[in-house]
C-alpha positions in Angstrom: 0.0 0.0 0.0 1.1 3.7 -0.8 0.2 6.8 0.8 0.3 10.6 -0.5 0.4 13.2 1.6 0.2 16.8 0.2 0.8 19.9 1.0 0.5 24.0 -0.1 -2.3 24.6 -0.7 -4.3 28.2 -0.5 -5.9 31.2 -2.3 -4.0 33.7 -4.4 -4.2 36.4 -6.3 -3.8 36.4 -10.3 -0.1 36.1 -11.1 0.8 34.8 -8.1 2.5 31.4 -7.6 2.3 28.4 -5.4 4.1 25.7 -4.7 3.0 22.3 -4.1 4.6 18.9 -2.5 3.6 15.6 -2.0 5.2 13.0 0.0 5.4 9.2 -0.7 5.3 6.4 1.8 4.4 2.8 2.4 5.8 0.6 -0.5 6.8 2.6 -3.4 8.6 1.3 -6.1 11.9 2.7 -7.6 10.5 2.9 -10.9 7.4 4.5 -11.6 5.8 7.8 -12.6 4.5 10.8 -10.3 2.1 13.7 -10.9 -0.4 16.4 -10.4 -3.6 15.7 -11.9 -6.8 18.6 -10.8 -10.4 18.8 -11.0 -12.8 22.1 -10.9 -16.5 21.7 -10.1 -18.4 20.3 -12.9 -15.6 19.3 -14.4 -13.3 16.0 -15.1 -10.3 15.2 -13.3 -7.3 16.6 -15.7 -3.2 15.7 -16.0 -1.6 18.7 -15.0 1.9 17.3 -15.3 3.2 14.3 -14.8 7.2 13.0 -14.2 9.2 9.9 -14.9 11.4 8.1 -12.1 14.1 8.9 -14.9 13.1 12.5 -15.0 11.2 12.9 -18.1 8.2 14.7 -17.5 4.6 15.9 -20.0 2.5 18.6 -19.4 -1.3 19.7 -20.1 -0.6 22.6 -23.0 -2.9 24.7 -20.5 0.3 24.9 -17.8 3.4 24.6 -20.3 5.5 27.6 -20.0 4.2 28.5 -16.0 4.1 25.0 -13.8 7.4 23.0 -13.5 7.0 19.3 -11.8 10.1 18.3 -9.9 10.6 15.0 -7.8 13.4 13.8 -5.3 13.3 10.1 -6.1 15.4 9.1 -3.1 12.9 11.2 -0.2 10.0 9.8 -3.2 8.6 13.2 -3.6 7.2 15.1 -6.1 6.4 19.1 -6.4 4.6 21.4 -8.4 5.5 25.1 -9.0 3.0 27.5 -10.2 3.8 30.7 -11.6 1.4 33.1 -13.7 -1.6 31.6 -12.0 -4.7 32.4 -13.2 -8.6 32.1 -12.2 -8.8 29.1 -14.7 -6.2 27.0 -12.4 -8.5 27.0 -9.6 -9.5 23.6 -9.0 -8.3 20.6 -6.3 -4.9 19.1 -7.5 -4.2 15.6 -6.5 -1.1 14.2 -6.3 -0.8 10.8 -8.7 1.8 7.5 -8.1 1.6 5.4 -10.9 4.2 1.9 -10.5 4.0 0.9 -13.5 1.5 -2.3 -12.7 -1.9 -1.3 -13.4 -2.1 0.3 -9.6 -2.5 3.4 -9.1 -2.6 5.5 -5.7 -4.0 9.1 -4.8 -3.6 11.8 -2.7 -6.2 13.1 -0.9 -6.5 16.5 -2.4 -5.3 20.1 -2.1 -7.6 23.3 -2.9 -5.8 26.2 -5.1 -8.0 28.7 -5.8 -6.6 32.0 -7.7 -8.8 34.9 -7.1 -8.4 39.0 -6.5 
């Protein structure tokens, strides 16, 4: 079993940025792939970005240019930075472990909602 555990969160203004993390534990493979997925009312859950074990990482077209995913693989770890926010990224982002074996696990959920 894997849990995800993330963190920061919160309300900012348009053009602001946040940053969010989101520790792994329990038994977590070395080779797998980590990532932010979000979801606004009414609407589907999305891929923000996703990232490789190896490092190679995909992005929705919406974020290119303004979010960068990270990910410590030894402290199993990913983050999200998010620059240039905008009203349209408000939404709950979840934090995604896929190990590669038709499993995958969930965070529980962070809010990030960009508003004046």
């Amino acid at each position: 079993q894997v849990r995800l555990v993330e963190s920061g969160g919160g309300l900012v203004q348009p053009g602001g940025s946040l940053r969010l993390s989101c520790a792994a534990s329990g038994n977590v493979v070395s080779i797998n792939i980590m990532g932010w997925y979000r979801q606004a009312p009414g609407k589907q859950r999305e891929l923000v970005a996703r990232i490789t074990s190896g490092g190679i990482t995909v992005y929705a077209d919406s974020v290119k240019g303004r979010f960068t995913v990270s990910r410590d693989n030894g402290k199993n770890t990913v983050a999200l930075q998010m620059n240039s926010l905008k009203p349209e990224d408000t939404a709950v982002y979840y934090c995604n472990l896929d190990p590669r074996n038709g499993l995958s696990y969930w965070g529980q959920g962070t809010q990030v909602t960009v508003s004046s």
